[in-house]
C-alpha positions in Angstrom: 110.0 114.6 111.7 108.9 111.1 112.2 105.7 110.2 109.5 102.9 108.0 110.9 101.6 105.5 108.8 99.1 102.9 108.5 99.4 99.7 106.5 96.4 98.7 104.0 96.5 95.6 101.7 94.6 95.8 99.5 94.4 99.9 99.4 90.7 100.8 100.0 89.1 104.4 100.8 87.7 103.1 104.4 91.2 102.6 105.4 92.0 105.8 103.7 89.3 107.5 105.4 90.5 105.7 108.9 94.2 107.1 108.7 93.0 110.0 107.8 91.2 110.3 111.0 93.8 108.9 113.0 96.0 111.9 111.7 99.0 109.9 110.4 100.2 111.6 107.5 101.5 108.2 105.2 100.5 104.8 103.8 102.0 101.6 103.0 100.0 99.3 100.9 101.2 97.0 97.7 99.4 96.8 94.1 96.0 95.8 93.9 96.0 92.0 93.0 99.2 91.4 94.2 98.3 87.9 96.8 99.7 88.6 100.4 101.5 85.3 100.4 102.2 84.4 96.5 102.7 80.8 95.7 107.0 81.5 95.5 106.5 82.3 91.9 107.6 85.8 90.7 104.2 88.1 90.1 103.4 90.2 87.3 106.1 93.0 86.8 104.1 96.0 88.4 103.0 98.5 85.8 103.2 102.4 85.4 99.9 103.3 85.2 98.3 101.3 88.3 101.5 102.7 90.4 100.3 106.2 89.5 96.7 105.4 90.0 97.6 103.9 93.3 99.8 107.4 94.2 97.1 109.4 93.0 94.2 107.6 94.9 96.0 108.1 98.1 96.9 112.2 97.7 93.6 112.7 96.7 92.2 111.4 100.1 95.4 114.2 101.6 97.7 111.4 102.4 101.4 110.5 101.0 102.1 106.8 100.0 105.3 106.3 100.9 106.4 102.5 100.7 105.2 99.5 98.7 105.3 96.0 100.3 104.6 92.8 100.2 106.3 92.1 96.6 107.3 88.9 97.3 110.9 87.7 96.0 110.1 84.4 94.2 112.2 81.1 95.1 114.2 81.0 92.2 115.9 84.4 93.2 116.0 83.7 97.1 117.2 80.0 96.8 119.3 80.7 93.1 117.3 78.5 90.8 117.5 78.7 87.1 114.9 81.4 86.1 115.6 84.0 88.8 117.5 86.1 86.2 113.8 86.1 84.9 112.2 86.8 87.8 115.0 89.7 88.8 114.0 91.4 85.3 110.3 91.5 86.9 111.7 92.9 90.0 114.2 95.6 88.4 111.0 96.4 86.1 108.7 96.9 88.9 111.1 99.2 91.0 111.7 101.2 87.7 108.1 102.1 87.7 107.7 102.9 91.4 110.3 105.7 91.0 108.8 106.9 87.8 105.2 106.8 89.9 107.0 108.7 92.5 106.6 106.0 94.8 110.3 106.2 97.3 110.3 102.6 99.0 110.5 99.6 98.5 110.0 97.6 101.6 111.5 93.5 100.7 112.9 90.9 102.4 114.9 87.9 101.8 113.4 84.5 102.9 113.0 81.7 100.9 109.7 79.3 100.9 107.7 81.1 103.5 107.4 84.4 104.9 107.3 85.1 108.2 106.3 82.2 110.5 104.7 81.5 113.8 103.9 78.5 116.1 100.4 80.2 117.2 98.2 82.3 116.2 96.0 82.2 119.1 98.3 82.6 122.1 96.1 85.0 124.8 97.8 88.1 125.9 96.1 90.9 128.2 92.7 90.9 128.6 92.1 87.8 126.8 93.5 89.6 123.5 94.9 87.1 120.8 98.9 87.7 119.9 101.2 85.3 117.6 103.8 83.3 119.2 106.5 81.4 118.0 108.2 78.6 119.5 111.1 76.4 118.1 110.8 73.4 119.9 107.3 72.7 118.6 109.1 72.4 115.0 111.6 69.6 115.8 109.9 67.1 114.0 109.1 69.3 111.6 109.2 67.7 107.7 111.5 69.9 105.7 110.1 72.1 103.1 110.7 70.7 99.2 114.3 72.6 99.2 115.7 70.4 101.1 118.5 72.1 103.4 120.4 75.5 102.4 122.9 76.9 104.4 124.1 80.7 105.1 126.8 80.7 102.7 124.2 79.8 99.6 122.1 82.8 101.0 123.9 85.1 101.1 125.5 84.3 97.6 122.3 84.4 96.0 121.6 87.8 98.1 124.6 89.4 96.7 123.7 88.4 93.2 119.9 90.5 93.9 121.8 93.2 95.3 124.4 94.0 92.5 121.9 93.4 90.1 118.6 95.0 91.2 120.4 98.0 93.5 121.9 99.8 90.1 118.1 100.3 88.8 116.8 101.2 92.2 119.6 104.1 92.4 118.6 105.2 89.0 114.9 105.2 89.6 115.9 106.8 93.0 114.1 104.2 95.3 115.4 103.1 98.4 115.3 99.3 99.2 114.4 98.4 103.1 115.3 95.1 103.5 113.1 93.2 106.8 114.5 91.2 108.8 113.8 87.7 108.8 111.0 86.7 111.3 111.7 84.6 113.4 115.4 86.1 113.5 116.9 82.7 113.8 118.5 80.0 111.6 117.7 77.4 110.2 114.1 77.6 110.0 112.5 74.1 108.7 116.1 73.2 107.4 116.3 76.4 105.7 118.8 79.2 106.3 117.9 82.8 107.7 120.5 85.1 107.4 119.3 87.9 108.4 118.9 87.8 111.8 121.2 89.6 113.5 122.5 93.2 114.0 126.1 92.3 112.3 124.0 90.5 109.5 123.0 93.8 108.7 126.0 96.0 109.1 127.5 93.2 106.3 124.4 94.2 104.4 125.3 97.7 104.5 128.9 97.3 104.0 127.8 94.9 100.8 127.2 98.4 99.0 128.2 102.2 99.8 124.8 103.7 98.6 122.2 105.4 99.5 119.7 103.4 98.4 120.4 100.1 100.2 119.2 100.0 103.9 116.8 99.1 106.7 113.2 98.4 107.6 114.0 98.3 111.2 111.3 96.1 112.2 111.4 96.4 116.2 109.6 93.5 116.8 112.4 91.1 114.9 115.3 93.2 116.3 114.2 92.9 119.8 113.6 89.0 119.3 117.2 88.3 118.6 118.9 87.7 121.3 120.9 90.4 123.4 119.8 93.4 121.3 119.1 96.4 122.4 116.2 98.2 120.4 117.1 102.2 121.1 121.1 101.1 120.7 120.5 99.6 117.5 118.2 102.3 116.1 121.2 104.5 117.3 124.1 102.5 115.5 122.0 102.1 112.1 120.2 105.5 112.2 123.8 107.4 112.5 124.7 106.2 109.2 121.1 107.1 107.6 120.3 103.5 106.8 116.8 103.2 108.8 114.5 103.9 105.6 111.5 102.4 107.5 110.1 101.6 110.8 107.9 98.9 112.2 107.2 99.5 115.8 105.8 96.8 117.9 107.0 94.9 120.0 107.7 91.3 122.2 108.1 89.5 124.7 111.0 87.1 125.1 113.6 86.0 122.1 114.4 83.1 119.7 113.8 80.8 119.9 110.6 81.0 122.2 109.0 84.8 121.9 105.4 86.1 121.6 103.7 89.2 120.3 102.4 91.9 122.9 100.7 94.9 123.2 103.1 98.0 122.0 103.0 99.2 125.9 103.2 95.5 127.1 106.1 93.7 125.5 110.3 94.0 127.1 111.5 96.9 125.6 111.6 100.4 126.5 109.2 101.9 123.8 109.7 105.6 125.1 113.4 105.2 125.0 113.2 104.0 121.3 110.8 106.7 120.0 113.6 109.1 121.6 116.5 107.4 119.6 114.2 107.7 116.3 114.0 111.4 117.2 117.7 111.9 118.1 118.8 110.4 115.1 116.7 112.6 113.0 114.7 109.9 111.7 112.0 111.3 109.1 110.6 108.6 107.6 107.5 106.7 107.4 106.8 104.6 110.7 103.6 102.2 110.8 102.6 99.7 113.9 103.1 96.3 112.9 101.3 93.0 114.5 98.7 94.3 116.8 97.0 91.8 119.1 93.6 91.2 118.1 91.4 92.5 120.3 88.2 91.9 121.8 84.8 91.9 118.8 87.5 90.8 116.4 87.5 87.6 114.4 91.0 86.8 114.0 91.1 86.2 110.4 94.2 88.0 109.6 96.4 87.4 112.7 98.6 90.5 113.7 96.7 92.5 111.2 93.3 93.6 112.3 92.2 96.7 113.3 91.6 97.5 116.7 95.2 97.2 117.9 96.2 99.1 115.5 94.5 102.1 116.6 95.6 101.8 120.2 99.1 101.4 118.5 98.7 104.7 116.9 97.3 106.6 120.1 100.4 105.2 121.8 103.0 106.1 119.4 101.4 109.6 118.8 101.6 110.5 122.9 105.0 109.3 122.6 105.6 111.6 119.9 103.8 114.2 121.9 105.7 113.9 125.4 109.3 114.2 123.3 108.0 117.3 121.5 107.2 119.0 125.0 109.3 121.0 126.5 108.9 119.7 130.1 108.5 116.2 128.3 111.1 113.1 127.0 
């Protein structure tokens, strides 16, 4: 059975109180002091004791945290500077503890310099409602970032060195890694590479390593950006081989390299349609809305993040839920 969740960063007991409310049943958040958006340098190896306290703190309000995010991968792993085998000891340390805290995923991703990027952050959507948009062309004259240009085939070496040596202590400590697509799903970016943008991107991904502890946060927003995907196919083709560990659901309209953000009953793909492949696939993991317009009484301050869209998301993805449970529904 799919397992709402709702994101908070930092973890806090209004947001607690809120989900709880809402009735999903998980919650995604990362360790307190963690920044968002680190400066590219590796953070503090997450401890033991704070990953417990963070578990703890979230049962006790009758909830399940399911996922951490938002550990940022620093430069010297993504881009294969000296240091990374450094930073990697940070990351394999971290992940160690999660599974000792009983914490099961580890939701990462693989882009070097920035994080996910957008063009506008303003962009008005129904009713006036403010959505992210991201266009390529505005980026042509672009400066490049400091590393210069890197191309696939330096990505996805560097990928393969995290992989083989971080995957081992994630299958020991019995935590699955989601890897997110990039965002946007296109390449290059401001000179630098983005590999993983595409649906064969991550069957290679899979096929890099026969365990069950490498796989997918199948972010529907990304996977509907790329070009020529189909959203309930592809939750189809990875969910058949178990390798959707996480879900984002939102949702777009258009693809790379001109798209925007919409409303999770207002973007181009069939939303009912995936919530049925999630379902016919089995899928019974956590599932949270992801970038939300922000909607009207809102300031804006944390774009695709605030709360008001977030609760329509969840009405919405609970009726879905609801309709494909009926028996005269789905």
């Amino acid at each position: 059975m799919i397992r709402l969740a709702l994101v908070s960063r930092p973890l806090s007991e209004s947001d607690l109180r809120l989900a709880k409310q809402l009735g999903v049943t998980d919650i995604v958040t990362t360790l307190p002091g963690t920044p968002l958006y680190p400066e590219r340098q590796q953070g503090p190896a997450w401890e033991f004791l704070p990953l417990l306290h963070l578990r703890q703190q979230v049962e006790d309000a009758g909830l399940t945290l399911s996922v951490i995010e938002g550990y940022q991968l620093s430069d010297r792993i993504t881009l294969g500077l000296p240091g990374r085998d450094e930073d990697l000891d940070k990351v394999c340390h971290s992940i160690h503890n999660m599974g000792a805290a009983g914490i099961p995923i580890y939701c990462y991703n693989f882009m070097a310099v920035f994080n996910w990027l957008r063009t506008s952050t303003t962009t008005r959507s129904r009713g006036g409602a403010l959505v992210t948009r991201f266009d390529q062309r505005q980026l042509s004259h672009a400066p490049l970032t400091y590393a210069g240009e890197v191309d696939d085939e330096r990505m996805w070496d560097n990928f393969a060195y995290f992989l083989e040596r971080v995957l081992p202590i994630a299958e020991e400590a019995k935590v699955k890694l989601a890897l997110h697509p990039d965002d946007p799903p296109m390449s290059p970016v401001l000179g630098l590479a983005r590999i993983m943008r595409s649906v064969e991107a991550f069957e290679r991904v899979i096929d890099m390593a026969d365990s069950d502890y490498s796989g997918i946060t199948f972010c529907q927003g990304n996977f509907a950006a790329m070009p020529g995907v189909d959203v309930p196919t592809a939750i189809r083709h990875f969910g058949e081989r178990n390798k959707i560990f996480f879900a984002h659901f939102r949702d777009v309209r258009g693809s790379v390299p001109a798209f925007e953000e919409s409303f999770h009953d207002d973007g181009k793909t069939d939303m009912a349609a995936s919530m049925r492949a999630y379902v016919d696939i089995g899928y019974d993991g956590p599932m949270r809305p992801d970038h939300a317009p922000t909607m009207e009484g809102e300031s804006n301050d944390d774009p695709g993040y605030m709360v008001r869209g977030k609760l329509f998301a969840v009405g919405y993805m609970k009726g879905l839920i609801d309709a494909l449970r009926s028996p005269s529904g789905g």
